[in-house]
C-alpha positions in Angstrom: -5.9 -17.5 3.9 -7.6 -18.2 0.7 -5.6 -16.3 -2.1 -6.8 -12.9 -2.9 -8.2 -13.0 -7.4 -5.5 -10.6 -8.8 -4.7 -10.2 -12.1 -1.1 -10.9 -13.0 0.5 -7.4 -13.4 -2.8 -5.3 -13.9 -3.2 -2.2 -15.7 -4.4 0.3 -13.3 -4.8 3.3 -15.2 -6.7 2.0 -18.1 -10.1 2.3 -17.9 -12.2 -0.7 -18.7 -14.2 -0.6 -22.1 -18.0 -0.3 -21.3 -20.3 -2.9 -22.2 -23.1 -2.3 -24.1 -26.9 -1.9 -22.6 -28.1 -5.4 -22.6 -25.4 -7.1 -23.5 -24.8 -10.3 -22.1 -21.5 -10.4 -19.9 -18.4 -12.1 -20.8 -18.3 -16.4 -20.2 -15.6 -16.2 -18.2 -17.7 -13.0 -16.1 -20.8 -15.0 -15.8 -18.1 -17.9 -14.7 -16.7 -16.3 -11.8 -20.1 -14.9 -10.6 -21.6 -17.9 -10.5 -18.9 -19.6 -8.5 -18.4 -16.4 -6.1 -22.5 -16.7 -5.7 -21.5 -20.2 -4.5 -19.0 -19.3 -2.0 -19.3 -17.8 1.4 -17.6 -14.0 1.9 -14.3 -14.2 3.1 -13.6 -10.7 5.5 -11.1 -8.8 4.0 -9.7 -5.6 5.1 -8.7 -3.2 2.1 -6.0 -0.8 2.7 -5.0 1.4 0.1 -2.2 4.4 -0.2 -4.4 7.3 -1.7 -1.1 9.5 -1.8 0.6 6.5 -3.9 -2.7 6.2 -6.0 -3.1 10.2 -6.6 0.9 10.4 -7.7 0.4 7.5 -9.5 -2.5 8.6 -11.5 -1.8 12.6 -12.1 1.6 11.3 -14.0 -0.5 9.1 -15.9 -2.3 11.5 -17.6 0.4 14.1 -18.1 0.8 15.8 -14.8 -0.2 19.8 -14.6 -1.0 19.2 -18.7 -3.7 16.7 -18.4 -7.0 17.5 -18.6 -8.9 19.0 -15.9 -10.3 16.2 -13.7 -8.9 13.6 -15.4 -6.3 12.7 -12.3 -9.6 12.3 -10.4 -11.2 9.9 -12.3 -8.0 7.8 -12.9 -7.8 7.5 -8.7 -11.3 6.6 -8.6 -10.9 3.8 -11.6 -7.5 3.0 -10.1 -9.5 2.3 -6.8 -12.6 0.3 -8.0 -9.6 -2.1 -9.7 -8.2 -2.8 -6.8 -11.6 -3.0 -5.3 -12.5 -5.6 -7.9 -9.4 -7.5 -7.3 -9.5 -8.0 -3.5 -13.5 -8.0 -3.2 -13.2 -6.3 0.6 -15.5 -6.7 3.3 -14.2 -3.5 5.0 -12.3 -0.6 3.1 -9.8 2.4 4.3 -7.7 4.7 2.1 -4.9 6.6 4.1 -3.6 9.8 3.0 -0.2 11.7 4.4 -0.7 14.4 6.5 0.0 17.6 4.6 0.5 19.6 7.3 3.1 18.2 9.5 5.8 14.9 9.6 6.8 13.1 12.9 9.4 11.7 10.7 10.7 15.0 9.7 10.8 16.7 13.1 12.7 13.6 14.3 15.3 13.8 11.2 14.8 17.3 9.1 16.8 15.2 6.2 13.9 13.4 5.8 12.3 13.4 2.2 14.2 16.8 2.2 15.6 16.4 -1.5 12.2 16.1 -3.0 11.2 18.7 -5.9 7.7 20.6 -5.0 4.5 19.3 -5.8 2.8 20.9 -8.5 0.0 22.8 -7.3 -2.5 20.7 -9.4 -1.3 17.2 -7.7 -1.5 19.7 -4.4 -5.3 20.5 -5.3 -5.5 16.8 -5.8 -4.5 15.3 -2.8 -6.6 18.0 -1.2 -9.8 17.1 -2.7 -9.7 13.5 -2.7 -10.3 12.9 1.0 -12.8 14.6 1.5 -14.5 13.0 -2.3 -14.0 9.5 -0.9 -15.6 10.5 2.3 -18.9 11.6 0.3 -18.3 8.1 -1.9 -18.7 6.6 1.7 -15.4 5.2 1.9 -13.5 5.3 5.2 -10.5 7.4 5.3 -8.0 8.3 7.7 -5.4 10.9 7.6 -3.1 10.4 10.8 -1.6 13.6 12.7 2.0 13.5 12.0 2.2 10.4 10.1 1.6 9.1 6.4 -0.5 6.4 4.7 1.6 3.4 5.0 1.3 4.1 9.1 -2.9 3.4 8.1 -2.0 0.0 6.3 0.1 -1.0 9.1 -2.5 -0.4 11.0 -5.0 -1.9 9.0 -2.8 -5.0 8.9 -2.7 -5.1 12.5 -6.8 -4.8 13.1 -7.2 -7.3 10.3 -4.6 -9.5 12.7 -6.7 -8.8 16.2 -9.9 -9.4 14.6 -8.7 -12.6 12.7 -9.7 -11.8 8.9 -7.6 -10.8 5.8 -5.6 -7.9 5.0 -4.8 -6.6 1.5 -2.7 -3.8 1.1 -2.4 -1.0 -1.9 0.9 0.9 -1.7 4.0 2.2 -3.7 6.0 2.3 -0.5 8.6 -0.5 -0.1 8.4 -0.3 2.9 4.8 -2.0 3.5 7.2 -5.4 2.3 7.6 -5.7 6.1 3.8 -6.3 6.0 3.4 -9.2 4.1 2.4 -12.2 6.4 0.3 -15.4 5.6 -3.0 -13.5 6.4 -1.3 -9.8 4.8 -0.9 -9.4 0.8 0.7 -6.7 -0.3 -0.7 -5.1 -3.8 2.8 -2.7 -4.9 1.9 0.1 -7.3 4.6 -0.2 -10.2 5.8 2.2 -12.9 3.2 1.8 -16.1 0.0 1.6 -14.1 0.2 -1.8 -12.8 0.4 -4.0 -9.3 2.3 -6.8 -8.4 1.1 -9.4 -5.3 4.1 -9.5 -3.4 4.8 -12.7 -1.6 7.6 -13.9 0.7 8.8 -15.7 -2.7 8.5 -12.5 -4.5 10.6 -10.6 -2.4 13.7 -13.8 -2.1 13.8 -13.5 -5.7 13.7 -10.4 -6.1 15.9 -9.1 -3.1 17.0 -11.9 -1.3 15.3 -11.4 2.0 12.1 -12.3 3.7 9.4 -10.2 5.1 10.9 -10.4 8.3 14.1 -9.3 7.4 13.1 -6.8 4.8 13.0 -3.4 7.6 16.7 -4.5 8.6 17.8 -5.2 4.6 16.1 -1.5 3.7 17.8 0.4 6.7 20.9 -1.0 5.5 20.7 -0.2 1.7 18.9 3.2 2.1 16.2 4.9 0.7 16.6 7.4 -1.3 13.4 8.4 -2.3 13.4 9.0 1.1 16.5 10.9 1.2 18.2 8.3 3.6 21.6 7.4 2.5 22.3 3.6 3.7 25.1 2.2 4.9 28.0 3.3 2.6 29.8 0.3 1.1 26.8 -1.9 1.9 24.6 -2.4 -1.3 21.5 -4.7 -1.3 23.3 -8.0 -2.3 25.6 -7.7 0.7 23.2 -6.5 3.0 21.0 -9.7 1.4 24.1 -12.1 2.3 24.8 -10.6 5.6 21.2 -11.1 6.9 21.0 -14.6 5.2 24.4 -15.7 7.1 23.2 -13.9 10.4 19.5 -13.1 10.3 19.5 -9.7 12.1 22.1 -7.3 11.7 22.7 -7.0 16.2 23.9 -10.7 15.5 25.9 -9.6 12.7 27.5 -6.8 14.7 28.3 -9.3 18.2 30.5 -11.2 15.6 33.0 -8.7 13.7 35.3 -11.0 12.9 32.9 -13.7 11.3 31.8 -10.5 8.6 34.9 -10.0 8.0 35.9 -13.3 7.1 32.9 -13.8 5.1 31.9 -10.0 3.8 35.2 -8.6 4.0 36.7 -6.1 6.7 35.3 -3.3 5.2 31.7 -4.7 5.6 32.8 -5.2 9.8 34.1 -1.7 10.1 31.2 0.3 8.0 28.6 -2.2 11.1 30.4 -0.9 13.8 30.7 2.8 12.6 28.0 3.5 10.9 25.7 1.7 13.3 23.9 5.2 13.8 22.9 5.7 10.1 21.7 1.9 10.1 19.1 2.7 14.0 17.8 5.7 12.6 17.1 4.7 9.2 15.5 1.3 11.1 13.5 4.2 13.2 12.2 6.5 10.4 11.2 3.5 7.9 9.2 1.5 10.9 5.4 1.6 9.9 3.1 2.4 12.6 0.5 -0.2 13.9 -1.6 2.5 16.3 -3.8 4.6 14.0 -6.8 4.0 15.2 -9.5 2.7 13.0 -12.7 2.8 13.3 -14.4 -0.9 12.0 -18.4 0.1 11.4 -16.5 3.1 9.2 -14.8 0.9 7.3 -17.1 -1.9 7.1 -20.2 0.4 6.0 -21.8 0.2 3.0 -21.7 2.0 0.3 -25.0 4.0 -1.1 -26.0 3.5 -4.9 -27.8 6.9 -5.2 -24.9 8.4 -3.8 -22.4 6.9 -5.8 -24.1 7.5 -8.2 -24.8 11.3 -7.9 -21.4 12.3 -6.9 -19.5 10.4 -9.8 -22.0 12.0 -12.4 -20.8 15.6 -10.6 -17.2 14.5 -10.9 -18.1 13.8 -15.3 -17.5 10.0 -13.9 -20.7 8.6 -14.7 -19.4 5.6 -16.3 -17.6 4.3 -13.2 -20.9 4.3 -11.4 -21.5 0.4 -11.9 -17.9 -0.9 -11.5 -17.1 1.3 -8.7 -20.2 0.1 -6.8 -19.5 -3.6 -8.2 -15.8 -3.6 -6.5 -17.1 -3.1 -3.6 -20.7 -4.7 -2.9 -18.9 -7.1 0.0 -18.7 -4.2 2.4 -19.9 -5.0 5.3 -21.2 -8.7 4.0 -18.8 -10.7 6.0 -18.7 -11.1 9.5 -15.7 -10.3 12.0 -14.6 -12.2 14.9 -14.5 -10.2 18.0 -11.1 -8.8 18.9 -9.0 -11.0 20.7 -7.7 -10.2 24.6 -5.3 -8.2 25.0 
């Protein structure tokens, strides 16, 4: 797949400075437009975490003290960035469902330890659906599931229908995603995003895509409140899966851990093998949420846009929001393949 233009590290929650009426744009902007002019669409399929981009941005600008509306037009600037940076041909945002978890009917532990949401990032996450609906972006808010189960599924359209995936989250756990034709955009502390690759995540944890859902079930989660594998940090659990590959391999020989890990690392396999399936089960991103291509590929309406970001005291966004993305819809699909 032809690499996705990201900035290295960009700032996500500063908004760009305007440029003035009839102004000539930047070389290096008048550069780039010539060449993309030049060059034939590429499809890509934009998925983004609007629960990780709402968190993201109502911290930014002082939580319940910010000013009033302020959290909504950081989201909406956070998403024409990442608009701009993966130019999409098709676009869904996924949201948690508020309501109910799958997850936490299966394992009431589940994100059990986490502090309330202030009623103002509540408000938030309630309005911003239903906003990017009237933008005319898709959105899709699963029953029972969260956002990261949409950008699996995204990833796996994009797969069936043979284009480009690019994927907006502060999960870790969309690391299993990444794949030749899947980038993976990770929302960082400080208003940035960093492209992780398969050579991003060996130097950074020791462990492939592949390998990532078995390295995570082992360490833990505990944003997630799931404790790991006690006595198995991530540099052993990075060692074990480079000397076995999966951890079912690692537990048919005990006795080769042992000698290489230490007998501790065996025995905390073989007893805690439990802790290690369900974590595996509850961190496993869906692939069957159901999305809906002309939705996502449809494009966007400049009066509309316009109108509803003026509402929103979001004016200035009108131009770059409808800039990042004027490929909707401008690239064609293949059909999906047999089943």
């Amino acid at each position: 797949m032809p690499p996705i233009p990201a900035a290295d590290s960009p700032q996500l929650f500063v908004l760009d400075e305007p440029v003035a009426e009839g102004a000539a744009p930047p070389a290096a902007t008048r550069v780039r437009k010539a060449r993309a002019g030049r060059r034939r669409p590429v499809p890509v399929l934009l998925a983004v975490d609007g629960n990780g981009l709402a968190h993201r941005a109502y911290h930014a600008v002082g939580g319940a003290e910010g000013p009033p509306g302020e959290a909504r037009v950081r989201v909406l600037a956070m998403l024409a960035k990442i608009g701009a940076a993966t130019r999409p041909s098709a676009c869904v945002v996924g949201f948690d469902d508020p309501i109910r978890s799958l997850r936490r009917d299966r394992h009431p532990g589940y994100k059990s330890a986490r502090p309330p949401k202030d009623d103002a990032l509540v408000d938030l996450l309630d309005e911003l659906p239903g906003l990017l609906r009237q933008l005319g972006i898709c959105v899709a808010v699963p029953a029972g599931l969260e956002a990261d189960d949409v950008l699996g599924s995204a990833a796996a359209l994009a797969r069936r229908r043979g284009v480009a995936a690019a994927l907006a989250t502060g999960d870790q756990d969309a690391f299993a995603l990444v794949a030749p034709t899947v980038q993976v955009f990770y929302l960082v502390t400080g208003g940035r995003m960093e492209q992780v690759s398969p050579s991003w995540l060996r130097a950074r944890y020791g462990v492939g895509p592949a390998a990532y859902p078995a390295f995570a079930a082992l360490r833990g989660d505990a944003s997630d409140c799931l404790p790991g594998v006690k006595g198995i940090g991530a540099v052993t659990a990075a060692r074990l899966l480079g000397a076995y590959g999966t951890v079912e391999e690692a537990l048919d020989d005990p006795a080769g851990v042992a000698r290489l890990l230490g007998g501790w690392v065996a025995e905390a396999l073989v007893t805690q093998r439990a802790t290690y399936q369900l974590n595996r089960e509850l961190m496993a991103i869906r692939d069957d949420v159901p999305l809906d291509v002309a939705t996502c590929t449809r494009r966007l309406d400049p009066r509309t846009v316009a109108a509803i970001l003026t509402e929103h005291d979001a004016a200035d966004l009108t131009g770059r929001f409808l800039g990042a993305f004027t490929q909707l819809g401008r690239a064609a699909w293949r059909r999906a393949a047999e089943a």
